[in-house]
N, C-alpha and C positions, 0 to 999 in steps of 0.2 A: 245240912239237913233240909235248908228248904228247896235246895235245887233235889231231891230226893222229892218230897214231897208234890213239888211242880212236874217231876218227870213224870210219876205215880198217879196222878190225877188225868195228865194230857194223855197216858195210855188207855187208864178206863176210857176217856172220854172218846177215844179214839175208836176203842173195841165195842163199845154201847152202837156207835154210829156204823159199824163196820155191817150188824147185824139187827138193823134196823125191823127188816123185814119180818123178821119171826121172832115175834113176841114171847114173850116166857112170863108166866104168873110164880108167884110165890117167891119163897127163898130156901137154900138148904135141901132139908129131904122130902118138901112140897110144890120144888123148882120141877117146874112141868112145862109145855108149849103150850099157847093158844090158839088152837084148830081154827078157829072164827074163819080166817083167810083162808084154808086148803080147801085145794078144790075136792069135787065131791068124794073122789076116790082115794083121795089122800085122807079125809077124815074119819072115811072108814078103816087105813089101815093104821091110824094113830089109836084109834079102838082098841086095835088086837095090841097095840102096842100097850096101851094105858092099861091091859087088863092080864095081859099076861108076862111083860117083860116085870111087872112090881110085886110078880113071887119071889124073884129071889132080888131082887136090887131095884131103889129108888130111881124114878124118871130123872133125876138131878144126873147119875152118872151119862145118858144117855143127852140131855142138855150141854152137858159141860164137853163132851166128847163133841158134840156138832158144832158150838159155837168155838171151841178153843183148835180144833182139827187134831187133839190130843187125847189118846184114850186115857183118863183118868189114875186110874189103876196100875196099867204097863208103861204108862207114857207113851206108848207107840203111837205114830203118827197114823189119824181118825181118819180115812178118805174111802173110795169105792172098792179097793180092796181090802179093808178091813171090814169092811158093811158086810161084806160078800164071808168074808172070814167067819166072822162073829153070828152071823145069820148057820153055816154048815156047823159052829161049836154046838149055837142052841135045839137045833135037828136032833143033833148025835148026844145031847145031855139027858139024862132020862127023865128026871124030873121036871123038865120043862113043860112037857104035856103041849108041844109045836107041834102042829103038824106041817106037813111043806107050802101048802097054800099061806099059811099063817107066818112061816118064817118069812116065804117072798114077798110079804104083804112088808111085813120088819121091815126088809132090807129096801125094797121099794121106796118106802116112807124116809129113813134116814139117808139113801141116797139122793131124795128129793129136796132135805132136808141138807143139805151140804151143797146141792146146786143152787139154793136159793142164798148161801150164805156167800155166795160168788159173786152175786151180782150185787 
């Protein structure tokens, strides 16, 4: 149990350090980024993201999918072709109310958001 416990601990501590970079406030279904750091173009497209991706689902899925490289929901592995994916679903869903500048802004943003969890 406690080599369980030691393993468990040195992972978070591992994954906390992994993604250093991009900060996250909250916890749960108030787990969101903190813009503070992106550059200016990026924190305009975490805008459209903060405003229209949390009609239908909490910023938490969208966190947990860039920091884990695992889409929450499918499990599918979270990378630039899934951005790309995910960005053409919400275009073609009707009640998203995306338009295309707004999707590429998304997609822009979480691929940014995946490059910076590289380094």
């Amino acid at each position: 149990m406690k080599k369980l416990l030691l393993t468990l601990l040195l992972v978070s501590l591992s994954a906390t350090a992994a993604h250093a970079g991009l900060k996250v406030l909250g916890k749960g279904d108030t787990m969101r980024f903190d813009p503070s750091a992106f550059p200016p173009v990026m924190k305009a497209n975490y805008e459209i993201v903060r405003v229209r991706c949390i009609k239908c689902h909490t910023l938490e899925r969208t966190v947990v999918a860039i920091q884990t490289g695992v889409a929450p929901i499918s499990g599918q592995p979270f990378d630039r072709n899934a951005t790309k994916a995910y960005g053409v679903k919400m275009l073609r869903k009707p009640d998203s109310n995306m338009s295309k500048p707004e999707v590429k802004a998304s997609v822009d943003l979480m691929n940014y958001l995946l490059a910076e969890t590289e380094r």
